[in-house]
C-alpha positions as CSV (number, residue, x, y, z in Angstrom):
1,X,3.7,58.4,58.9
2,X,0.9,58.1,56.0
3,X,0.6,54.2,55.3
4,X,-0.8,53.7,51.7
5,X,-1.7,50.5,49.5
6,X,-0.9,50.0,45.9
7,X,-4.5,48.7,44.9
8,X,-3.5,44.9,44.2
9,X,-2.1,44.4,48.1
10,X,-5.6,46.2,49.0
11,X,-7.0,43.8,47.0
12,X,-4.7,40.7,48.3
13,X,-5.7,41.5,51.6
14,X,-9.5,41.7,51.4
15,X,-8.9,38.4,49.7
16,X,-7.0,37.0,52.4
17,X,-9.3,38.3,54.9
18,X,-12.2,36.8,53.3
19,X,-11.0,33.3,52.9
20,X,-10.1,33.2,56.7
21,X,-13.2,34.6,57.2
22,X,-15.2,31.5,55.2
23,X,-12.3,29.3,56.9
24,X,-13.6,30.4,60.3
25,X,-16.0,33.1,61.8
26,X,-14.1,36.0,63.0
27,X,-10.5,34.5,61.6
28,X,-10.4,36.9,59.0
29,X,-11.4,40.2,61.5
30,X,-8.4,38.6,63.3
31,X,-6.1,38.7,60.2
32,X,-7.0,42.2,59.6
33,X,-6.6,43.1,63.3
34,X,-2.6,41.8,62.8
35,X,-2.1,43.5,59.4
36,X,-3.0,46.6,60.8
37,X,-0.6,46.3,64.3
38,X,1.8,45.2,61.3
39,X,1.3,48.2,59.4
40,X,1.3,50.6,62.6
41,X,4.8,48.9,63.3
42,X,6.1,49.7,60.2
43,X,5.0,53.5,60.5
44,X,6.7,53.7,63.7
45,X,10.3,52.2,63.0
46,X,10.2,51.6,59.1
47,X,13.7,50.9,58.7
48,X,13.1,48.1,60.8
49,X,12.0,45.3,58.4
50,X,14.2,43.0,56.0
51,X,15.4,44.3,53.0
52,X,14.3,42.2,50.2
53,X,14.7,43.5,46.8
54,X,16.7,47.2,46.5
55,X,14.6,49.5,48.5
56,X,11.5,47.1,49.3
57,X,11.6,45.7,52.9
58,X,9.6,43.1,54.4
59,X,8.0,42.8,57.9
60,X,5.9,39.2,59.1
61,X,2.4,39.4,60.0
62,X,2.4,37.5,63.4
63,X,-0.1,34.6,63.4
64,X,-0.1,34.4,59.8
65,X,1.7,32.4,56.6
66,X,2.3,36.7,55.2
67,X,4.4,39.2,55.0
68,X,3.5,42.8,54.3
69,X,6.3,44.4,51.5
70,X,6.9,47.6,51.6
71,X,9.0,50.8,50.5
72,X,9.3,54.1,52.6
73,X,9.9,57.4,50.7
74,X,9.3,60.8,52.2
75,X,7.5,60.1,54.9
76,X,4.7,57.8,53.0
77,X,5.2,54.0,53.9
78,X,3.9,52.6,50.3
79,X,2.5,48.5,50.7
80,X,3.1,46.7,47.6
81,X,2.2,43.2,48.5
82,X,0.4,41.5,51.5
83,X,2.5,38.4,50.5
84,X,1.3,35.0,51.1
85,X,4.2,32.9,52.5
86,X,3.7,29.8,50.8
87,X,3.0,31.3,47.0
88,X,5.5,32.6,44.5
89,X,8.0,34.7,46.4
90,X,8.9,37.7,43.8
91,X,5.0,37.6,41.7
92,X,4.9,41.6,43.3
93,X,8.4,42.8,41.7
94,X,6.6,44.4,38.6
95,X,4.6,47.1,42.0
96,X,7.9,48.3,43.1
């Protein structure tokens, strides 16, 4: 399955990234190493995460306060947020 970012979650997550990465060396290569098995996870059983909001599901980054949010529509898995945990849960509803 093609995986595709909207441009703000590519952008949340090379923020993300990048503040783990000042936080500690090589934290943020590790944040990005779990997005991505997140993202290969999803592309394997895509049904498999939460629904959320209508057709928008939700799957947990492991190590990590973040979610990635998601939609799957013929064949293309479409993130819409790389959701930090702790911040204002519905800020990516406008994406959907």
């Amino acid at each position: 399955m093609i995986v595709s970012f909207h441009p703000i979650a590519e952008q949340e997550l090379n923020d993300a990234a990048q503040y783990y990465e000042l936080e500690s060396p090589g934290l943020g290569v590790a944040f990005l190493t779990e997005v991505e098995r997140c993202c290969l996870s999803i592309s394997e059983h895509p049904e498999a995460g939460q629904v959320t909001v209508g057709s928008v599901r939700r799957r947990l980054v492991a190590r990590f306060p973040y979610a990635v949010l998601y939609t799957n529509r013929q064949h293309v898995i479409r993130v819409l947020a790389i959701m930090n945990l702790k911040r204002r849960p519905a800020y990516w509803a406008g994406r959907a």
